[in-house]
C-alpha positions as CSV (number, residue, x, y, z in Angstrom):
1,X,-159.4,-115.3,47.4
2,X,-155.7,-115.3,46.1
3,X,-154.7,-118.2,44.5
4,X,-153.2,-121.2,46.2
5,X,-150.8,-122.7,44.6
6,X,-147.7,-124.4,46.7
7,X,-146.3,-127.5,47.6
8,X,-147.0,-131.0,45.7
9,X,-150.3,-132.8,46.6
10,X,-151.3,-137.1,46.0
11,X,-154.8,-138.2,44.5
12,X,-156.4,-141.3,44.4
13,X,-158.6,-142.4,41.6
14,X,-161.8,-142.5,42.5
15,X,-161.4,-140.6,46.0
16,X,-162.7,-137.2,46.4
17,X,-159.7,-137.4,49.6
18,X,-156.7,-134.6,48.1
19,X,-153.2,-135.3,50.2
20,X,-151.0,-133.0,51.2
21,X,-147.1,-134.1,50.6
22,X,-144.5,-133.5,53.4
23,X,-140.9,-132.1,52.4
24,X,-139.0,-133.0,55.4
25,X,-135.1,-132.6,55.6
26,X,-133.2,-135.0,57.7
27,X,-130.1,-135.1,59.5
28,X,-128.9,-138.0,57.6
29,X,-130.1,-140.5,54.3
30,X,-130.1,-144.0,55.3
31,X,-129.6,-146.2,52.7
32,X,-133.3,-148.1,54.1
33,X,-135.2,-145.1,53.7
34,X,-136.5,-145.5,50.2
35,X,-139.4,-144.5,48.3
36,X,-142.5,-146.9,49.2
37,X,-141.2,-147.4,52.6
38,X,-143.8,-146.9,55.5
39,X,-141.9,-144.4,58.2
40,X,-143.0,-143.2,61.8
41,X,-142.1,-139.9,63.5
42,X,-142.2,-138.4,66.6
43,X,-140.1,-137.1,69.4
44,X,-137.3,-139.5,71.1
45,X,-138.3,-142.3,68.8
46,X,-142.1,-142.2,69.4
47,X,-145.0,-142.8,67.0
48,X,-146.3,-139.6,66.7
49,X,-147.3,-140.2,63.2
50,X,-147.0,-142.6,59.9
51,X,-146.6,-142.1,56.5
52,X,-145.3,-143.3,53.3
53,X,-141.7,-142.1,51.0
54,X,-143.2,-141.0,47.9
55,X,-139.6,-139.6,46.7
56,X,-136.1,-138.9,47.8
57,X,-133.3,-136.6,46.7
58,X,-130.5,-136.7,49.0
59,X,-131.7,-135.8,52.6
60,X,-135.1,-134.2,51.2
61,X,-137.8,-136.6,51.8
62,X,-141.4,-136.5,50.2
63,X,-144.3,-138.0,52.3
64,X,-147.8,-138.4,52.9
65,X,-149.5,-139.3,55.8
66,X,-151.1,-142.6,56.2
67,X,-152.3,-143.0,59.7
68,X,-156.0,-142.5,60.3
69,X,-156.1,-142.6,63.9
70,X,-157.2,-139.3,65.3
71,X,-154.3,-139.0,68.0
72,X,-151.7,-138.8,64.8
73,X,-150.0,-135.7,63.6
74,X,-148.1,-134.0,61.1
75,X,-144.1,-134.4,61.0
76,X,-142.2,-131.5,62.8
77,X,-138.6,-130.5,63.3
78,X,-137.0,-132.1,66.0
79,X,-138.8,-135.6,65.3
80,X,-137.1,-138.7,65.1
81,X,-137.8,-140.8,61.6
82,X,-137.2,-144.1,61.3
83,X,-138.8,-147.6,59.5
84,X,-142.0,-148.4,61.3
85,X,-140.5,-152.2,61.0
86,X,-137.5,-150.8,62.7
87,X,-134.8,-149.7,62.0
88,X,-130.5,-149.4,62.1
89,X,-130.3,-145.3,62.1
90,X,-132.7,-142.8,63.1
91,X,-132.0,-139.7,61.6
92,X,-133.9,-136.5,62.5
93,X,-135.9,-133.8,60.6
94,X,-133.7,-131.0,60.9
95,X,-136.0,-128.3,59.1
96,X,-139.2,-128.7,56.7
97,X,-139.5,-127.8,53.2
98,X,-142.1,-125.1,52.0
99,X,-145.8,-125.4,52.3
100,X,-145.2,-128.5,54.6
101,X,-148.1,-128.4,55.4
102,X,-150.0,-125.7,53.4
103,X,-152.2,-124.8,55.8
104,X,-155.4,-125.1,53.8
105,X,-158.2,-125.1,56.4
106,X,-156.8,-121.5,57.3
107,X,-155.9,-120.1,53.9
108,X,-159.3,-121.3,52.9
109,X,-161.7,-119.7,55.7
110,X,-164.1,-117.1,54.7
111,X,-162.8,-117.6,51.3
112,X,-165.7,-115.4,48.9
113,X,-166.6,-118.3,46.0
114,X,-166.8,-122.0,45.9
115,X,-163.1,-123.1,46.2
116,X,-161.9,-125.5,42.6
117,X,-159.2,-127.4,42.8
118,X,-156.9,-128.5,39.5
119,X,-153.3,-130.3,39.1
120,X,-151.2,-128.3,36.7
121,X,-151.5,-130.5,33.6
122,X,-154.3,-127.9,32.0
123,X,-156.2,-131.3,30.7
124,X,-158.0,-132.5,34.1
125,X,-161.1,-131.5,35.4
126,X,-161.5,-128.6,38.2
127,X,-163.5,-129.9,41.1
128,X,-165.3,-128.0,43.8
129,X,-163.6,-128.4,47.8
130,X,-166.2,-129.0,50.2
131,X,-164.1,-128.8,53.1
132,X,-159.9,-129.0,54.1
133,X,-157.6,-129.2,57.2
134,X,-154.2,-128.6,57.4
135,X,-153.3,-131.1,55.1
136,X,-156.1,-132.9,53.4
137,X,-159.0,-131.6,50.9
138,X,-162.4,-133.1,50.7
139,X,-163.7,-132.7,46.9
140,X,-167.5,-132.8,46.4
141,X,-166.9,-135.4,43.4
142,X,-164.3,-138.2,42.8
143,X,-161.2,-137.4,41.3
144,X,-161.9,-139.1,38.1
145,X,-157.9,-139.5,37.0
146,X,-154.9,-142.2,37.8
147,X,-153.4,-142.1,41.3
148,X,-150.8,-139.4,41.1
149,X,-147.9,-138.4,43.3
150,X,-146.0,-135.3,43.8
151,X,-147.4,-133.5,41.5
152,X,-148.3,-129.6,41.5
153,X,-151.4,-128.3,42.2
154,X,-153.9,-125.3,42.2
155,X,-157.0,-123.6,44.2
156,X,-158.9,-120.5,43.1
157,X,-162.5,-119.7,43.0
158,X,-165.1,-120.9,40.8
159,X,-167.0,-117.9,39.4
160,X,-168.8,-119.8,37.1
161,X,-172.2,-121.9,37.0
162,X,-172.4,-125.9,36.8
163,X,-170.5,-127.5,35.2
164,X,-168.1,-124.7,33.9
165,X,-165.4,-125.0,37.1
166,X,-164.0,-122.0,35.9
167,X,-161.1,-120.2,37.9
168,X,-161.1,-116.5,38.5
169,X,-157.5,-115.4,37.6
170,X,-156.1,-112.7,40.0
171,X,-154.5,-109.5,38.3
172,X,-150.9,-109.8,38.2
173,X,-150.7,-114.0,39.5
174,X,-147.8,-115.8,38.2
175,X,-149.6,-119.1,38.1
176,X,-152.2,-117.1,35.6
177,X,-151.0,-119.0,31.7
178,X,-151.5,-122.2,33.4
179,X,-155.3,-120.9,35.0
180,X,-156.5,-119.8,31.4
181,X,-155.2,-122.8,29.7
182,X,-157.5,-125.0,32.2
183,X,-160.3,-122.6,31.7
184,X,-160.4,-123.1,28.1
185,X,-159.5,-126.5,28.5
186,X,-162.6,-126.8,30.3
187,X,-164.6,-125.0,28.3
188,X,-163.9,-127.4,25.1
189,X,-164.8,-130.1,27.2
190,X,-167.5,-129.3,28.1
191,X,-168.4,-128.8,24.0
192,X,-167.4,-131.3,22.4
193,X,-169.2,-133.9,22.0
194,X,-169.2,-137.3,23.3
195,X,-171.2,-140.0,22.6
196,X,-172.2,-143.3,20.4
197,X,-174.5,-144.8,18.2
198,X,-175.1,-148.7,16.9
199,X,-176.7,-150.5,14.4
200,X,-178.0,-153.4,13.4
201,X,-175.6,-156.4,11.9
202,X,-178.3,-159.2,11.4
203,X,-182.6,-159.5,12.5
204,X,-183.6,-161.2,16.0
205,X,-185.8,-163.1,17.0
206,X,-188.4,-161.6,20.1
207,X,-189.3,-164.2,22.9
208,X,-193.4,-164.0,23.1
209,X,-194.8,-161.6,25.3
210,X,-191.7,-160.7,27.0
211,X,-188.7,-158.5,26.9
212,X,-185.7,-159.6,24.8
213,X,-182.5,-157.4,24.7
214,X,-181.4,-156.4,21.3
215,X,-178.3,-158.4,21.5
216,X,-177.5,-157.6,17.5
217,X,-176.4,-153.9,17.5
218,X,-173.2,-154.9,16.7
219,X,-172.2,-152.1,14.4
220,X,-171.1,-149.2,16.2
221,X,-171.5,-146.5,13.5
222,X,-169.5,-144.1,15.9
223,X,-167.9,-144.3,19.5
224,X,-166.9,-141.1,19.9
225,X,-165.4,-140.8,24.0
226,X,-165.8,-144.7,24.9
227,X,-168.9,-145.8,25.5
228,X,-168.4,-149.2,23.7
229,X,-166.2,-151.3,25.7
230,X,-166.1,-154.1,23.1
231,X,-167.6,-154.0,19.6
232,X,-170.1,-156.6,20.3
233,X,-171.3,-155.4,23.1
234,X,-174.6,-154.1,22.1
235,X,-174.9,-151.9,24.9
236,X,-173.4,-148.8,26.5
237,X,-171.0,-148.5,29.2
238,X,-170.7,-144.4,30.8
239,X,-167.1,-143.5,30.7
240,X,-165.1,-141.5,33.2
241,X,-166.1,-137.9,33.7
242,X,-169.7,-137.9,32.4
243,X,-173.1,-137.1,35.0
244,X,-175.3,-137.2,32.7
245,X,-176.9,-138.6,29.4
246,X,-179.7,-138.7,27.1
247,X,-180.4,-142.4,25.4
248,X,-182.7,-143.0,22.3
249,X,-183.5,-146.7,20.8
250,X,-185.7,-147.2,17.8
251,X,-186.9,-150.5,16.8
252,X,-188.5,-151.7,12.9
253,X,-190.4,-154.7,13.4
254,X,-191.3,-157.5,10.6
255,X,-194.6,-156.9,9.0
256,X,-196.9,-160.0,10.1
257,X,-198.5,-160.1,13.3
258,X,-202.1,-160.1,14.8
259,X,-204.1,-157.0,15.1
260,X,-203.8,-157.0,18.8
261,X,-200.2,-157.4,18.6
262,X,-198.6,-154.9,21.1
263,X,-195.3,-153.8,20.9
264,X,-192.4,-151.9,22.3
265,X,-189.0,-150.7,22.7
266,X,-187.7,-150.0,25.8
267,X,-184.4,-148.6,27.8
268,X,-183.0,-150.3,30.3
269,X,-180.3,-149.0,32.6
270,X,-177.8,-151.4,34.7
271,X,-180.2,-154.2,33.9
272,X,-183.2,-152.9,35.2
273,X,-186.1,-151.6,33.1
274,X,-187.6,-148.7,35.6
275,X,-185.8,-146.0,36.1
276,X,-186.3,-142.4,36.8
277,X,-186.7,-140.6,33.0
278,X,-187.3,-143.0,31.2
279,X,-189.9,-143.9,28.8
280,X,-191.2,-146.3,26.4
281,X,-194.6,-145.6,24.3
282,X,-196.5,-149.1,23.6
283,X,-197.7,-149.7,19.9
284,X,-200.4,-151.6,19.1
285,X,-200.9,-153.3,15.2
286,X,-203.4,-151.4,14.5
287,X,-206.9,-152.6,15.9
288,X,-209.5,-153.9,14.0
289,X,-207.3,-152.7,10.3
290,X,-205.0,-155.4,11.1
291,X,-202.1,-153.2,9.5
292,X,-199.3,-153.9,11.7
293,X,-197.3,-150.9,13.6
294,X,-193.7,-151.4,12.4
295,X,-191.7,-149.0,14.2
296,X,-191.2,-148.8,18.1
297,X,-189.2,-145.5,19.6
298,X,-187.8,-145.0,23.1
299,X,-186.2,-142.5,25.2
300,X,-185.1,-140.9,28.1
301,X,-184.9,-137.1,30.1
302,X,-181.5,-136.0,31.0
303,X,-180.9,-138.4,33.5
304,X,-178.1,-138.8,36.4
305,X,-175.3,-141.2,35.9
306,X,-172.0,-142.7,37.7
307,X,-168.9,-144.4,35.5
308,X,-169.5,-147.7,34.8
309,X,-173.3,-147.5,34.2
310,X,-174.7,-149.6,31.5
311,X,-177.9,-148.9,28.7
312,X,-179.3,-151.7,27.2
313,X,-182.1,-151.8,24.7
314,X,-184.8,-154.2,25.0
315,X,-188.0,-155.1,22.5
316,X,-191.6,-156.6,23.5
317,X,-194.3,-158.4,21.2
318,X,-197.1,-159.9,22.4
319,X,-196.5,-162.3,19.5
320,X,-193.1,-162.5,19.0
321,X,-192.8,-160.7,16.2
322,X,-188.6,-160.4,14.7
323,X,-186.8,-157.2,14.9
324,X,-185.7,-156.3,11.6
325,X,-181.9,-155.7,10.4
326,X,-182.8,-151.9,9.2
327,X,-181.4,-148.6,9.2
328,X,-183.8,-147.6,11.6
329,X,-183.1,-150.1,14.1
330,X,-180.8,-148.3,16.3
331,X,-179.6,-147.0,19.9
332,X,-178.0,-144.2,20.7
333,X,-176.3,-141.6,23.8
334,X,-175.1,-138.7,24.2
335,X,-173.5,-137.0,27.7
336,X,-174.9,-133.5,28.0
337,X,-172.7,-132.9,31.3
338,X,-169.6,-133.8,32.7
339,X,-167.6,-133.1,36.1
């Protein structure tokens, strides 16, 4: 498919929703038609549609659409535009700018390749369209960035596997620098690496036969991408962009304790200690040889996550036994995939 490239679009953080903006020219530029004004349009002063002033330069106007209902259409020439509040002049839309509207839905069908969408900064991520109008793209992920406005945008097609997003550059396309800078950009994020790992800062104490979380892993030994909101946290908080992780803990226990004393580490994930791929191998002390088993490991599979997702890591003895300020008391993730 050739790639798509014109016009200015708005994004919302955490909306997989891509706006179209409007360029409209009117016949005048009344001094109450300012940017973050909410306008109507239509013919002989009717509500055909709504929409916000995102910018202004002169008589140009840039708009998006904000009306949901069904009934409501795109600006045309010939439409009165005015204040939906009212207002002292109505000027008229005496001709539209280009790609107003871009005409997606059509430049789009029987497109060969999973359509990916990018802004033109070469730093954010390139997301797969799942469907499009007119106007409007639906993206099969959240767009994981600040609300923007106005700015430029691109659509090619992804020729790559998950979770490359990796445009196929046309022979002889201007927009072609800016496609291969996102490609690459891409591809280095998608290996570097990104994670965290904490330590120990002092021993705890275990509640008897019952999960305690390790609320001493105040030493964050790295951070590297986030994942510790505060430094004494003692847990892990999934930071914007990542699906998915791996999490280890490992757990060095004080050397008394009864023969029969079981004990564990476990992971647990937004508060809750059962989760799909996780796991969390009991110890015992060591039967009848009453030789105490010091260290207790946990982990998980590769497993799903959303932004904002927490990983806590919990200990069990059946006796209560302390967790030991040690080296090898630790916790520890790692994304292995992003959008």
């Amino acid at each position: 498919m050739p790639q798509i490239n014109n016009g200015l679009v708005r994004l919302v953080n955490d909306s997989t929703t891509v706006q179209a903006m409007y360029n409209v020219y009117l016949s005048s530029a009344p001094a109450e038609l300012v940017a973050g004004e909410i306008v109507q349009w239509g013919a002989a002063s009717a509500e055909d549609g709504r929409g916000t002033i995102a910018e202004v330069d002169g008589t140009s106007y840039w708009i998006y659409r904000t009306n949901s209902d069904p009934t409501d259409r795109a600006p045309i020439v010939g439409d009165d535009f005015k204040l939906v509040t009212g207002a002292s002049v109505t000027p008229t839309i005496v001709s539209m700018g280009a790609a107003s509207p871009p005409n997606w839905s059509t430049l789009l069908a029987g497109a060969v390749g999973t359509p990916v969408f990018t802004i033109r900064d070469n730093t954010s991520p390139a997301l797969h369209v799942a469907s499009s109008t007119a106007d409007e793209l639906t993206l099969t992920s959240v767009w994981p960035g600040d609300d923007v406005t106005n700015v430029d945008y691109g659509i090619t097609t992804d020729f790559t596997p998950a979770p490359f997003n990796l445009p196929l550059v046309a022979y002889g396309d201007i927009d072609s620098p800016a496609l291969i800078s996102m490609a690459i950009t891409e591809i280095a994020r998608n290996l570097v690496f990104s994670g965290a790992l904490l330590t120990t800062d002092a021993a705890l104490t275990v509640n008897v036969n019952t999960y305690t979380q390790l609320t001493n892993l105040k030493t964050v030994t790295y951070d590297i991408g986030g994942w510790v909101a505060a430094d004494d946290d003692s847990f892990f908080t999934v930071p914007t962009g990542v699906t998915m992780v791996r999490v280890m803990g490992c757990i060095v226990w004080e050397t008394e304790g009864g023969a029969d004393d079981r004990r564990s580490a476990r992971i647990y994930k937004n508060d809750a200690g059962n989760f799909v791929g996780m796991a969390r191998p009991d110890a015992f002390s060591g039967g009848s040889s009453g030789t105490p088993s010091q260290v207790s490991g946990c982990y998980t599979a590769a497993v799903q996550v959303e932004e904002g997702d927490t990983f806590e890591l919990y200990a069990y003895s059946r006796d209560g036994q302390d967790v030991l300020d040690d080296n090898q008391t630790w916790f520890s993730i790692e994304a292995v995939s992003f959008v």
